[in-house]
MIMAR-280646 format. One record per residue: residue number from 1; residue in three letters; z, y, x of N, C-alpha, C in turn. Coordinates in Angstrom, 3 decimals, m for minus. Example, Ala and Ser with C-alpha at 12.3 -4.5 7.8 and 13.67 -1.06 7.14 Angstrom:
{num 1; residuo ALA; n_pz 7.800; n_py m5.690; n_px 13.190; ca_pz 7.800; ca_py m4.500; ca_px 12.300; c_pz 7.800; c_py m3.300; c_px 13.200}
{num 2; residuo SER; n_pz 7.080; n_py m2.250; n_px 12.850; ca_pz 7.140; ca_py m1.060; ca_px 13.670; c_pz 7.870; c_py 0.030; c_px 12.900}
END
This chain:
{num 1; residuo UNK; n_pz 13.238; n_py m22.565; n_px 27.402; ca_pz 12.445; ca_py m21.997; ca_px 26.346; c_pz 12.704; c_py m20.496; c_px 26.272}
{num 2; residuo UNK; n_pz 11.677; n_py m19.728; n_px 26.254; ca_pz 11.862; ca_py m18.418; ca_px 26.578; c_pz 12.152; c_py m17.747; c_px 24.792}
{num 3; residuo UNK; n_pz 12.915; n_py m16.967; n_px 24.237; ca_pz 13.013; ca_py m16.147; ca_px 23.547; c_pz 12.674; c_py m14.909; c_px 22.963}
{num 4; residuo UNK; n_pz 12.364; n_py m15.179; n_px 21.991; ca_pz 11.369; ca_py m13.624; ca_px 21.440; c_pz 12.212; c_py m12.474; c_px 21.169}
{num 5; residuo UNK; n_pz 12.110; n_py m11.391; n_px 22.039; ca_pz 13.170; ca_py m10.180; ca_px 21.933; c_pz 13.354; c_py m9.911; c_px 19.834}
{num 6; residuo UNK; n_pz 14.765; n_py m9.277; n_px 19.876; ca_pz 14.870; ca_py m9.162; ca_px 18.581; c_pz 14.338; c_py m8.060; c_px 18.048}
{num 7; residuo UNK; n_pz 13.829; n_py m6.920; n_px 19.115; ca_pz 13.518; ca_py m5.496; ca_px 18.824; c_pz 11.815; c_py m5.378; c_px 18.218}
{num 8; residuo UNK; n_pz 10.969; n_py m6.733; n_px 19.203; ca_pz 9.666; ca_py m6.929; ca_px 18.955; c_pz 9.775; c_py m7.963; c_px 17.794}
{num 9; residuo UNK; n_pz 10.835; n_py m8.809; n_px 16.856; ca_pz 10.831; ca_py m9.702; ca_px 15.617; c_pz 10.874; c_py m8.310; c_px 14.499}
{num 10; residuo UNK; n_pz 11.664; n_py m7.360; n_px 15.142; ca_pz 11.884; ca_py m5.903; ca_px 13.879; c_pz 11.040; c_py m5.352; c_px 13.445}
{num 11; residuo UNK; n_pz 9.977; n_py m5.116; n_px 14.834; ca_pz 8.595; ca_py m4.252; ca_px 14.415; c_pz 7.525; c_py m4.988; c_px 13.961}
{num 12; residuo UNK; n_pz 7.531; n_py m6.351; n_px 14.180; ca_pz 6.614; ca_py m7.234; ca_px 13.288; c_pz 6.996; c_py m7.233; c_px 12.144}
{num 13; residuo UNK; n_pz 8.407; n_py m7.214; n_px 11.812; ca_pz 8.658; ca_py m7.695; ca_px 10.201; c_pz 8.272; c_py m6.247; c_px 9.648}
{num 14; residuo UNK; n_pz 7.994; n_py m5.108; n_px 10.192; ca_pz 8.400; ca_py m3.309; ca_px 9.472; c_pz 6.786; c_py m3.698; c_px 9.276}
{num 15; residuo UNK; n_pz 5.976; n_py m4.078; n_px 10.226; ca_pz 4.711; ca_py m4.074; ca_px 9.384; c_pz 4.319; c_py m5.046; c_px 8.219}
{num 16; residuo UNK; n_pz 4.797; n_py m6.381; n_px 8.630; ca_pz 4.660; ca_py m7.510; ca_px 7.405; c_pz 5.299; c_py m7.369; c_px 6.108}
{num 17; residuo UNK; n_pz 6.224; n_py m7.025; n_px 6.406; ca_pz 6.857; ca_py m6.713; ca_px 5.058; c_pz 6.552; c_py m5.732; c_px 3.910}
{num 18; residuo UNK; n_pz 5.954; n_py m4.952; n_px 4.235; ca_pz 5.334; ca_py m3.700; ca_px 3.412; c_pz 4.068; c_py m4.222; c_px 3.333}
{num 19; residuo UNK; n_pz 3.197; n_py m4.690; n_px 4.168; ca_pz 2.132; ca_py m5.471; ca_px 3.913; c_pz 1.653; c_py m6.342; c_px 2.900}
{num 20; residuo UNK; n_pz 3.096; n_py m6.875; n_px 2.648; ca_pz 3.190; ca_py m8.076; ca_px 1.766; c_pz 3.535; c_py m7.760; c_px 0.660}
{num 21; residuo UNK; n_pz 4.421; n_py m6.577; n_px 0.615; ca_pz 4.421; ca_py m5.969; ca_px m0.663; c_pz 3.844; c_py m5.092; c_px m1.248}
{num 22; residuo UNK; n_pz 2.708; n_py m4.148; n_px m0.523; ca_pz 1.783; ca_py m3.553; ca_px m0.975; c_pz 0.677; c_py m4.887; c_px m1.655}
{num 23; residuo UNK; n_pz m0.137; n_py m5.662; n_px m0.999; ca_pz m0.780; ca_py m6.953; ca_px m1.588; c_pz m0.263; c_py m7.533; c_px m2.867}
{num 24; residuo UNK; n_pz 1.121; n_py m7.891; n_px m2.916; ca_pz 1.387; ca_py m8.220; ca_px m4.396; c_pz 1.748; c_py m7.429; c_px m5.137}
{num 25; residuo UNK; n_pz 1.819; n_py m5.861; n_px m4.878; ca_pz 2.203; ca_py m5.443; ca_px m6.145; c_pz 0.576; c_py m4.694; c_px m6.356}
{num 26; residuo UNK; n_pz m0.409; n_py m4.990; n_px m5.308; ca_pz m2.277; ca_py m5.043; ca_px m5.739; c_pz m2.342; c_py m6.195; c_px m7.025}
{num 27; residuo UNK; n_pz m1.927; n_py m7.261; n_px m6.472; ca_pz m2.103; ca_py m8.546; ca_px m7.652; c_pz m1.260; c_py m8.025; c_px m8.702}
{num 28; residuo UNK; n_pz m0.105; n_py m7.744; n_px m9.001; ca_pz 0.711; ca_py m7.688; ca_px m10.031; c_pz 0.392; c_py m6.408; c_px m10.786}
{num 29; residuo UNK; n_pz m0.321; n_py m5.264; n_px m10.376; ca_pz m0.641; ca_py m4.029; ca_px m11.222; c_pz m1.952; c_py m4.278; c_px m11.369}
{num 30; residuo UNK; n_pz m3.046; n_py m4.237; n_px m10.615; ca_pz m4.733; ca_py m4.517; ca_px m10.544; c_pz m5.101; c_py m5.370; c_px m10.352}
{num 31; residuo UNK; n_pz m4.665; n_py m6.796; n_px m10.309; ca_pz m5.546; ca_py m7.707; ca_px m9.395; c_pz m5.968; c_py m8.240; c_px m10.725}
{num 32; residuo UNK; n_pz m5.202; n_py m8.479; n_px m12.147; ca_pz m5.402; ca_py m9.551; ca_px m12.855; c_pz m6.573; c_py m8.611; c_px m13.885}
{num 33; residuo UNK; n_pz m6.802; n_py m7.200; n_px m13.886; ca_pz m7.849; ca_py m6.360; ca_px m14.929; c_pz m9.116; c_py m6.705; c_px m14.066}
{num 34; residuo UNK; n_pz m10.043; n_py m6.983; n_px m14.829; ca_pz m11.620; ca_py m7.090; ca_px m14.434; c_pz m12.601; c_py m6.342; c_px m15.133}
{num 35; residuo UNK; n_pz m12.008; n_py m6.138; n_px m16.596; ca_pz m12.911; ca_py m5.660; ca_px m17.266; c_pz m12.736; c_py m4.226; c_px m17.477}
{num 36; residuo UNK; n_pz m14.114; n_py m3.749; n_px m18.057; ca_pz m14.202; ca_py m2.514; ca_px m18.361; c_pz m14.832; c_py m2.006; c_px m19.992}
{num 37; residuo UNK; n_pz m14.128; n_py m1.084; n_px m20.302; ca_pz m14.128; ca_py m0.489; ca_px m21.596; c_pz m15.248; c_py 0.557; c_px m21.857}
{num 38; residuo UNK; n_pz m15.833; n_py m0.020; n_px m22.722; ca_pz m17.124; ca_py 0.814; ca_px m23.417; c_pz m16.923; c_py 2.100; c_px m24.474}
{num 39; residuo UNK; n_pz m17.267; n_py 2.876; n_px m24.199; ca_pz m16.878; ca_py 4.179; ca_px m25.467; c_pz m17.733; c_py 4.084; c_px m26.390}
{num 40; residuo UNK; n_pz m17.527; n_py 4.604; n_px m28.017; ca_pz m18.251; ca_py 4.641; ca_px m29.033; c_pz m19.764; c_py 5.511; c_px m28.235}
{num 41; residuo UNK; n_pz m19.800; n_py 6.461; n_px m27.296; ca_pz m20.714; ca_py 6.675; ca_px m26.771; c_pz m21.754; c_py 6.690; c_px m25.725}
{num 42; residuo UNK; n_pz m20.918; n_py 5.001; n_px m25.396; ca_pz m21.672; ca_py 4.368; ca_px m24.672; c_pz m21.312; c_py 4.622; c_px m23.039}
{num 43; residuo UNK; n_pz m20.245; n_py 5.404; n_px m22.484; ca_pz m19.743; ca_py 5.296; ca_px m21.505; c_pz m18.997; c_py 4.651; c_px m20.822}
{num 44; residuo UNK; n_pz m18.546; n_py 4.069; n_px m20.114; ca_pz m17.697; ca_py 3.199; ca_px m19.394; c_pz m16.837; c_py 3.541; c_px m18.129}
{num 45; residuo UNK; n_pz m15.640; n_py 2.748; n_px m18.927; ca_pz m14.534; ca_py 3.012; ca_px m17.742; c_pz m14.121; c_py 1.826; c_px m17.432}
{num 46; residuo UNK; n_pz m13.172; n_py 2.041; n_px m16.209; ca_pz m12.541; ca_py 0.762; ca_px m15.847; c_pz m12.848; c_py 0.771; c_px m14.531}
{num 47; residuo UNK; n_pz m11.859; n_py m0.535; n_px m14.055; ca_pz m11.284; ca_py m1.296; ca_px m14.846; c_pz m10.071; c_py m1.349; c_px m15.348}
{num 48; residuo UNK; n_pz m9.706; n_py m0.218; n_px m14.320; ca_pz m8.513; ca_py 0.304; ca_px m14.006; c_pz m7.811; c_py 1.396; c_px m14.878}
{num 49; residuo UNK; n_pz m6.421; n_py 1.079; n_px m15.611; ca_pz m6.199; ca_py 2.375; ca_px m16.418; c_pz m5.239; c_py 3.277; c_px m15.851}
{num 50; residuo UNK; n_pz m5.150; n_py 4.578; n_px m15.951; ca_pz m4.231; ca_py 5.253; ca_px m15.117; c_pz m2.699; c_py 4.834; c_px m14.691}
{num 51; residuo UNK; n_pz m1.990; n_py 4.038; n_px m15.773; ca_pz m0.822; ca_py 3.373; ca_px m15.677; c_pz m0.867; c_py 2.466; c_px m14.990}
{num 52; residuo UNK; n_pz m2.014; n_py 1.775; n_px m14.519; ca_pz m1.729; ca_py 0.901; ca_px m13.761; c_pz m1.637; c_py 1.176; c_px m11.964}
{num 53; residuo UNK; n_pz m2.250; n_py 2.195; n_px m11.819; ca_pz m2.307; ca_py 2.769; ca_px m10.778; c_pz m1.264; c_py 3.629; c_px m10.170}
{num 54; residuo UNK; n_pz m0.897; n_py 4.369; n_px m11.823; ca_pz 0.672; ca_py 5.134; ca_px m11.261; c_pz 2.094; c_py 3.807; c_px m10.880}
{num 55; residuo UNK; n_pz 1.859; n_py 2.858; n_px m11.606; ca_pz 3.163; ca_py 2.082; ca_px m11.207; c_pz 3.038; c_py 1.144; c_px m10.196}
{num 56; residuo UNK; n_pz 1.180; n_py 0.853; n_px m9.516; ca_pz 1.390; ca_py 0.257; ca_px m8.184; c_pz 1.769; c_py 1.388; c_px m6.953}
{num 57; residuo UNK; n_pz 1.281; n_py 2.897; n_px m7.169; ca_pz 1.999; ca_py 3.823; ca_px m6.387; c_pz 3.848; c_py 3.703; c_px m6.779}
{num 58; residuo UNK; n_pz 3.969; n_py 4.269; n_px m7.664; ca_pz 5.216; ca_py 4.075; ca_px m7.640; c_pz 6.359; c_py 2.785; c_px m7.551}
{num 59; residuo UNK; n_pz 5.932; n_py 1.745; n_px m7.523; ca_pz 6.775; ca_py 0.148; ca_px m7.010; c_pz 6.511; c_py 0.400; c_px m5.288}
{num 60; residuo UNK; n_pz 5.370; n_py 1.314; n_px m4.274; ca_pz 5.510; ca_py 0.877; ca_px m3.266; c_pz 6.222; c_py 2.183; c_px m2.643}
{num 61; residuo UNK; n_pz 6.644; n_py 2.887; n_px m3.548; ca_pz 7.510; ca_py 3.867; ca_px m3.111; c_pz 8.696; c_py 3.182; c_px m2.613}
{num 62; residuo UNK; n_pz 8.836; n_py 2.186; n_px m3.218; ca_pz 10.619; ca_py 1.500; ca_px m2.714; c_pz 10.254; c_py 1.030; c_px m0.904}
{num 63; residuo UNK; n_pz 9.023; n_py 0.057; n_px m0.626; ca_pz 8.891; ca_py m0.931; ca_px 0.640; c_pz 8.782; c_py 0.684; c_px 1.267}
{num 64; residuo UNK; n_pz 8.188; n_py 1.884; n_px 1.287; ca_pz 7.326; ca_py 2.391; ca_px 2.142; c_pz 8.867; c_py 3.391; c_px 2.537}
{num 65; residuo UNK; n_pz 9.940; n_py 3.938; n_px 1.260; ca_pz 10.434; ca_py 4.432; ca_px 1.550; c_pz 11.530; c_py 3.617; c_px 2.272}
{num 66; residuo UNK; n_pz 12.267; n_py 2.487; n_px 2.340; ca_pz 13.192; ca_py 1.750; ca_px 2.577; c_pz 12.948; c_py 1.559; c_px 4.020}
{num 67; residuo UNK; n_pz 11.524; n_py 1.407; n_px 4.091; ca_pz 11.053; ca_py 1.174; ca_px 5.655; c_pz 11.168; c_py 2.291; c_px 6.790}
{num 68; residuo UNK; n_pz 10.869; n_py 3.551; n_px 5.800; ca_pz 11.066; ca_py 4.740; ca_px 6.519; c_pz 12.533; c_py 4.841; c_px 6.733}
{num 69; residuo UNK; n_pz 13.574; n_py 4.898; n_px 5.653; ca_pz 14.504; ca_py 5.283; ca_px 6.099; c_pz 14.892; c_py 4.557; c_px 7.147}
{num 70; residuo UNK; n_pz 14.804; n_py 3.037; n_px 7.378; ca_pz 15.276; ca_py 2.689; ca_px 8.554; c_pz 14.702; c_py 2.902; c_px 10.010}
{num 71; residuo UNK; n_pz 14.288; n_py 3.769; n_px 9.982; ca_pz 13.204; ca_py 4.148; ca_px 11.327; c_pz 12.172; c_py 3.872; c_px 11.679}
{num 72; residuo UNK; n_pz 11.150; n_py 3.096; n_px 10.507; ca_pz 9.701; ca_py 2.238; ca_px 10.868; c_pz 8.488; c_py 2.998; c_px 10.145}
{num 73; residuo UNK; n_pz 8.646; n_py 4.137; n_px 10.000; ca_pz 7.520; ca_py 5.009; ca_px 9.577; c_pz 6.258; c_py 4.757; c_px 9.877}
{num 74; residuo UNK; n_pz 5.938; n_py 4.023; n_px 11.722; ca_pz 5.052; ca_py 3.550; ca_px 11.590; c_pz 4.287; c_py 2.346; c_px 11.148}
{num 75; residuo UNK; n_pz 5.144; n_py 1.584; n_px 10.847; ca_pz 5.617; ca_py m0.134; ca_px 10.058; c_pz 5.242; c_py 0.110; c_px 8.950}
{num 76; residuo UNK; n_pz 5.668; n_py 1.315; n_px 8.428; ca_pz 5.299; ca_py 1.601; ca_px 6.616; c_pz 4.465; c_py 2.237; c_px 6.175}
{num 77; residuo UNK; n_pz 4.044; n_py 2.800; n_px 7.060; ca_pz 2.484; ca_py 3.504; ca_px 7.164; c_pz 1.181; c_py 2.222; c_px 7.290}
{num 78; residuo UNK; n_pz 1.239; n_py 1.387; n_px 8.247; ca_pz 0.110; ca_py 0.631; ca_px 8.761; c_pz 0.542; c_py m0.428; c_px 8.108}
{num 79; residuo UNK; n_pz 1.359; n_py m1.080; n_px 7.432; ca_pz 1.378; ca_py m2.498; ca_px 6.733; c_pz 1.608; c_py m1.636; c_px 5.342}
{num 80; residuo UNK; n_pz 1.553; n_py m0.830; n_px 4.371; ca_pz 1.402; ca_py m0.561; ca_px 3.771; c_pz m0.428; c_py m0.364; c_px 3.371}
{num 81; residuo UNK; n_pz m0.759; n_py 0.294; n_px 3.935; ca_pz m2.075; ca_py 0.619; ca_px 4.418; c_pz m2.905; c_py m1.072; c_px 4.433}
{num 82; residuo UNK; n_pz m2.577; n_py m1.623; n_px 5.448; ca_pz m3.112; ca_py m2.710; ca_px 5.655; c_pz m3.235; c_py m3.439; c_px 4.817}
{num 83; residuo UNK; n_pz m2.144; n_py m3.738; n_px 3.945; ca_pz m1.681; ca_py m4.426; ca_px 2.447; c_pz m3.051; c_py m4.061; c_px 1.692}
{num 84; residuo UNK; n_pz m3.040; n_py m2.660; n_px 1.464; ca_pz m3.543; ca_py m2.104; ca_px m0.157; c_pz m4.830; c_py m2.872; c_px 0.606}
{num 85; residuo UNK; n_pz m5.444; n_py m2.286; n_px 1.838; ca_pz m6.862; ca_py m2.655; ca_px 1.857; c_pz m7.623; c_py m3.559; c_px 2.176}
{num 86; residuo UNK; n_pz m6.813; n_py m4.509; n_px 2.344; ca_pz m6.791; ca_py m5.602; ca_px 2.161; c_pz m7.097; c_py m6.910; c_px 0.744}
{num 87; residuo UNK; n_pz m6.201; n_py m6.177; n_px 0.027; ca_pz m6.370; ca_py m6.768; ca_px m1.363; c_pz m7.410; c_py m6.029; c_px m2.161}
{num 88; residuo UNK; n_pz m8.000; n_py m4.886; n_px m1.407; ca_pz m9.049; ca_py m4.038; ca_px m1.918; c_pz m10.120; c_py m4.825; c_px m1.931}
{num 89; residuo UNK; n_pz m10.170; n_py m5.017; n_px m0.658; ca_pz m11.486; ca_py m5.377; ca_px 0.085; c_pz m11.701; c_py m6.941; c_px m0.677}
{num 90; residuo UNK; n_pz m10.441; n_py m8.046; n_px m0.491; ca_pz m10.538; ca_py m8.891; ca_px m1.636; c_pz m11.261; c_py m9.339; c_px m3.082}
{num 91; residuo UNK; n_pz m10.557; n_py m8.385; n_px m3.684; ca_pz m10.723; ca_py m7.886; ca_px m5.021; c_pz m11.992; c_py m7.201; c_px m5.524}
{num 92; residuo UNK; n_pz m12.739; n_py m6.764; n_px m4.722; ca_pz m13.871; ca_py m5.934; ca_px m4.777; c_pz m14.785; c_py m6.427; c_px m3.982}
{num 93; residuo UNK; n_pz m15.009; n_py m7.027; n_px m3.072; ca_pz m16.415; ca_py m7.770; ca_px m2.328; c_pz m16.918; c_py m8.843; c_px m2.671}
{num 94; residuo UNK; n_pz m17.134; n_py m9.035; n_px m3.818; ca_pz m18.228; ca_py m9.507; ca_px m4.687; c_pz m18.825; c_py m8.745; c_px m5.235}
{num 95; residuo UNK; n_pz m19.235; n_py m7.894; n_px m5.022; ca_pz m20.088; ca_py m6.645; ca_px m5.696; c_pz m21.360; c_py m6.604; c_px m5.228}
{num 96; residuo UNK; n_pz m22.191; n_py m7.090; n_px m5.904; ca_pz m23.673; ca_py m7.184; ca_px m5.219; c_pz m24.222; c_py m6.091; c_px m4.594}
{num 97; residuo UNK; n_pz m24.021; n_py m4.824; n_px m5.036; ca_pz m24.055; ca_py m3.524; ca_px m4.647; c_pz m23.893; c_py m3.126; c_px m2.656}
{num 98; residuo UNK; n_pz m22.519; n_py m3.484; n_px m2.723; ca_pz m22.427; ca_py m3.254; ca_px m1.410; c_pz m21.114; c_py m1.675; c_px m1.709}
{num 99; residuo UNK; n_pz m21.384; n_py m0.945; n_px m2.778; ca_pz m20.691; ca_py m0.202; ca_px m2.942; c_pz m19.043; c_py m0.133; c_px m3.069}
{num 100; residuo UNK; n_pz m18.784; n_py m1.317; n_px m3.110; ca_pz m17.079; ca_py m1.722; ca_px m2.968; c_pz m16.562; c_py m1.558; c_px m1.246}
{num 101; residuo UNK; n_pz m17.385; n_py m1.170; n_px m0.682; ca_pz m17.106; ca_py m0.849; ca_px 0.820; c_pz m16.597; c_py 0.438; c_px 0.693}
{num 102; residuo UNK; n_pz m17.594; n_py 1.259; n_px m0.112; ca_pz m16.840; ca_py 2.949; ca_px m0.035; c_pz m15.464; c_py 2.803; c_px m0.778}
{num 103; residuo UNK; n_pz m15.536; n_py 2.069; n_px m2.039; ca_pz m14.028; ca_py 2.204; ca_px m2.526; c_pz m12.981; c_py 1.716; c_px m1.547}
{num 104; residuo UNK; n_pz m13.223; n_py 0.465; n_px m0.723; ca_pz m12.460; ca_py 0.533; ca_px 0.006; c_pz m12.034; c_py 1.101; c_px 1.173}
{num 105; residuo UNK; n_pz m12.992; n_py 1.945; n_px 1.548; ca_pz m12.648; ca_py 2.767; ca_px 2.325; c_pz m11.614; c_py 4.135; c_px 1.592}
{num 106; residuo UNK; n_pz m11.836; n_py 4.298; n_px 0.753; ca_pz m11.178; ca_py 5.718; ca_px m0.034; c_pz m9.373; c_py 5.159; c_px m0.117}
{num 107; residuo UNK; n_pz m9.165; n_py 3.488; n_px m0.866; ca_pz m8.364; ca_py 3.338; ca_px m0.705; c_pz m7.785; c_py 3.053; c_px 0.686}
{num 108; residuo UNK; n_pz m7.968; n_py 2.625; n_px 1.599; ca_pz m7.851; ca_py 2.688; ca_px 3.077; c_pz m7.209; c_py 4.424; c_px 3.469}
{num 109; residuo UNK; n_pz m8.298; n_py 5.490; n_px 3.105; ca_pz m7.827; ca_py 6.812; ca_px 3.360; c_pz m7.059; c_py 7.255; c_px 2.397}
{num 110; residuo UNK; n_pz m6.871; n_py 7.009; n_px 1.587; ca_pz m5.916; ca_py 7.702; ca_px 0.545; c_pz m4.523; c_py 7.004; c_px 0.614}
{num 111; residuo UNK; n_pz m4.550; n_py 5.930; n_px 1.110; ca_pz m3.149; ca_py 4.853; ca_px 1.245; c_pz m2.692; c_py 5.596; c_px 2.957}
{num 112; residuo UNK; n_pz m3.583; n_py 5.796; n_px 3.591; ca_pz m3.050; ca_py 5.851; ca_px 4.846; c_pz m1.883; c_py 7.623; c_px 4.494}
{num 113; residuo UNK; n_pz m3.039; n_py 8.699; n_px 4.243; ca_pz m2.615; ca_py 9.970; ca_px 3.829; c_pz m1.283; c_py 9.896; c_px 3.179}
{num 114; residuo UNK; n_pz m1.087; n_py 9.185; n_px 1.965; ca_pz m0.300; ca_py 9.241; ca_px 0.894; c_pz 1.224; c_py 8.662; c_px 1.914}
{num 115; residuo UNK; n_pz 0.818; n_py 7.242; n_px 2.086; ca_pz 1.899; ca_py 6.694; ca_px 3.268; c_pz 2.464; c_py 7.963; c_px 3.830}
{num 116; residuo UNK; n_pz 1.927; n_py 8.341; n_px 5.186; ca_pz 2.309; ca_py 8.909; ca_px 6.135; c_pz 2.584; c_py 10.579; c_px 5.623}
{num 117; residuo UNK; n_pz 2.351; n_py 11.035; n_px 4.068; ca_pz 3.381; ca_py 12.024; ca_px 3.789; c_pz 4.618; c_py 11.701; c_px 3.889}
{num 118; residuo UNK; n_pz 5.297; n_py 10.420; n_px 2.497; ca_pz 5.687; ca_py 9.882; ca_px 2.168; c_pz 6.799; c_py 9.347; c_px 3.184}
{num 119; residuo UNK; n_pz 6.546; n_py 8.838; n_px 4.434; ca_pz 7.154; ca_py 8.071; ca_px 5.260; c_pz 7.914; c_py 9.243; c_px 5.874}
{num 120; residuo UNK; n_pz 7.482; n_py 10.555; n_px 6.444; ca_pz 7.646; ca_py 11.027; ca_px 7.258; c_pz 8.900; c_py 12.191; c_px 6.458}
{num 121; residuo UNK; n_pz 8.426; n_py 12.206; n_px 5.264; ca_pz 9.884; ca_py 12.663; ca_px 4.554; c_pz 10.769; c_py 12.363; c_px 4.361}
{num 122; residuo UNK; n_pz 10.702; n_py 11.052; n_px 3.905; ca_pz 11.605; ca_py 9.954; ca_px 3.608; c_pz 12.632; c_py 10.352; c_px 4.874}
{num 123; residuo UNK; n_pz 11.303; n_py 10.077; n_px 6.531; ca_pz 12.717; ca_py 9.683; ca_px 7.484; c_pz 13.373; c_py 11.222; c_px 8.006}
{num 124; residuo UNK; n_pz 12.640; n_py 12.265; n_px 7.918; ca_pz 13.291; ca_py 13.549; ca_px 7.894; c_pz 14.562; c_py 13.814; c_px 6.985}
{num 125; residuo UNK; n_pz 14.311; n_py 13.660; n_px 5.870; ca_pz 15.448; ca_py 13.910; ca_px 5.020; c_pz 16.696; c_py 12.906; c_px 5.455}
{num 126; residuo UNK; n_pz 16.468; n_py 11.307; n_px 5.605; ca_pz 17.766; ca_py 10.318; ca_px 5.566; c_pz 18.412; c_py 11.249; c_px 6.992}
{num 127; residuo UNK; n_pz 17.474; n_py 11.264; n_px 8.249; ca_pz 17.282; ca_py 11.604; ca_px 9.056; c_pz 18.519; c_py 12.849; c_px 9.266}
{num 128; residuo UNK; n_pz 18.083; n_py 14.186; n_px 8.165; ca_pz 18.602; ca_py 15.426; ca_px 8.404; c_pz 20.535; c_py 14.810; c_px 7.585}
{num 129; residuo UNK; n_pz 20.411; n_py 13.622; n_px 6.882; ca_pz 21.670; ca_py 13.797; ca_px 6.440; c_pz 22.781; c_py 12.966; c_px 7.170}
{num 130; residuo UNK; n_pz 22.319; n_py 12.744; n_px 8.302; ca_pz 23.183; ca_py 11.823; ca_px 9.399; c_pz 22.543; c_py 10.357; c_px 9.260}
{num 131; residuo UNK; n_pz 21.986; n_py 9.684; n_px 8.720; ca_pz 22.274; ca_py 8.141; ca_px 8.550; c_pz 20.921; c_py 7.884; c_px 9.844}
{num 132; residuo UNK; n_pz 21.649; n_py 7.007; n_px 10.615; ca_pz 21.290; ca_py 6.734; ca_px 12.276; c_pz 19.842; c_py 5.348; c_px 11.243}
{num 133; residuo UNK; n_pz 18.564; n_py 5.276; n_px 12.066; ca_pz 18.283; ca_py 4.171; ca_px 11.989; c_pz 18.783; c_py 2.736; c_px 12.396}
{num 134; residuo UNK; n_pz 18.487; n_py 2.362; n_px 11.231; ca_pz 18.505; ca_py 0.944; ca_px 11.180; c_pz 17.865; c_py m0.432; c_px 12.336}
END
């Protein structure tokens, strides 16, 4: 029985794992709001309120940075990425419109951008202070 190298089990898990935790912390900050709020003047927002958006960015600061520091920047970039737009695309394609394609595309580009600042500091800095990847 032939054996699956341990180096190719590492780089599968650097993408799954951030994958998996970008997706549930989609369900656990946005997945469960649907509705949207009407103003006394008749405008509408939603569904989404700014807090909910700052603390699914900030909970995937932990997978994206943890991943970076151990040397998988590209693991935490593309299963991060993959995650959000994923549960985007989910969450939003029932839209008779057709217009939940552009949002998911924005989140797609704005997750990829944001990631790959994010990652690439992360592993510069652990990087510049000695600590060898993981």
């Amino acid at each position: 029985m032939r054996q699956i190298p341990h180096a190719r089990v590492r780089r599968f898990l650097a993408v799954l794992l951030p994958a998996a935790a970008a997706s549930a912390a989609w369900a656990a900050w946005l997945g469960w709001d649907r509705g949207y709020d009407v103003g006394a003047d008749g405008t509408t927002t939603g569904p989404y309120e700014a807090w909910q958006v700052a603390g699914l960015v900030l909970t995937l600061l932990v997978p994206v940075g943890r991943a970076a520091a151990r040397g998988h920047v590209v693991g935490a970039v593309a299963g991060t990425t993959a995650g959000l737009t994923t549960a985007a695309y989910l969450d939003w394609s029932d839209d008779a419109t057709g217009l939940f394609a552009v949002g998911v595309a924005l989140v797609m580009l704005g997750t990829l951008a944001a990631t790959t600042v994010v990652a690439v500091v992360v592993r510069a800095v652990w990087k510049d202070e000695g600590h060898p990847a993981a």
